[in-house]
N, C-alpha and C positions, 0 to 999 in steps of 0.2 A: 586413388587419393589425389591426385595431380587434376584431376576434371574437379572433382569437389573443391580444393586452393582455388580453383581459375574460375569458378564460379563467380557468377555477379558480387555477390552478396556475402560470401565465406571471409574474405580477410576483413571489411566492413565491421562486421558482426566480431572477427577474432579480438580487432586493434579495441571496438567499443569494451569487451573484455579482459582488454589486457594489463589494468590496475589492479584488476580483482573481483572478488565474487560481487556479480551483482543480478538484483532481482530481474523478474521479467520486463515488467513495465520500468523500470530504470533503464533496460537496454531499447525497447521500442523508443524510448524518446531518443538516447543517442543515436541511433542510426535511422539517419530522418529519409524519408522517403519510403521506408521496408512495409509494406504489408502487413499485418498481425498475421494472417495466415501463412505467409511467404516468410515471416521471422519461427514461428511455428519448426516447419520444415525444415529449413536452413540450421536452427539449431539441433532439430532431430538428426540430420544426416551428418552434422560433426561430432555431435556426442557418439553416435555408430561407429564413425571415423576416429574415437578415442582423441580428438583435440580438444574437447572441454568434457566437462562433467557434469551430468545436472543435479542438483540438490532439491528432496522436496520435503519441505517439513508438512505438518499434519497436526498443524494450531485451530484454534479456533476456525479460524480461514486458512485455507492454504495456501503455502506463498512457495516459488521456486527461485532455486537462483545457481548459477553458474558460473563454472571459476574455468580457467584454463589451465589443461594438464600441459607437462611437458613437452610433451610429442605437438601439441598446442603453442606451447613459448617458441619451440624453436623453429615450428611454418613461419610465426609470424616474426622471428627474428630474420631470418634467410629473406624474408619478402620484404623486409628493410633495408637490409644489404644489398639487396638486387633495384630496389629503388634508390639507393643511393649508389648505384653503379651507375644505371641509365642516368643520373644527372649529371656523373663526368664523364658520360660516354655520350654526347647525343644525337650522335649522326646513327 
């Protein structure tokens, strides 16, 4: 779990998530720079890692969208506390 947090792209992706459920292409645009294939994966291996969930409905078109679980809220709470440590710490 600690290699997947420290990943490039894992908090990126969690903080882009962390108002709430949102579709795929609403998260591509928020986390600018990610690859459609590299956002792919990134979310497969955290929904694996039980920090978000994916949702897929089976309308007309199908659309997905992902919310972040618990185990989810609180990486990315601890990786706010710990960034606002290093900014009173910063030697």
């Amino acid at each position: 779990m600690l290699a997947l947090s420290a990943a490039k792209w894992s908090l990126p992706v969690l903080e882009a998530i962390e108002e709430g459920t949102v579709r795929f292409n609403a998260l591509q645009r928020r986390v600018e720079g990610i690859s459609h294939r590299l956002l792919i994966v990134t979310l497969r291996r955290l929904a694996e890692e039980g920090l978000l969930e994916r949702l897929e409905y089976e309308e007309a078109v199908l659309h997905v969208e992902y919310h972040l679980t618990s185990a989810g809220r609180d990486l990315l709470a601890t990786a706010h506390q710990f960034c606002a440590w290093t900014s009173r710490n910063p030697r």
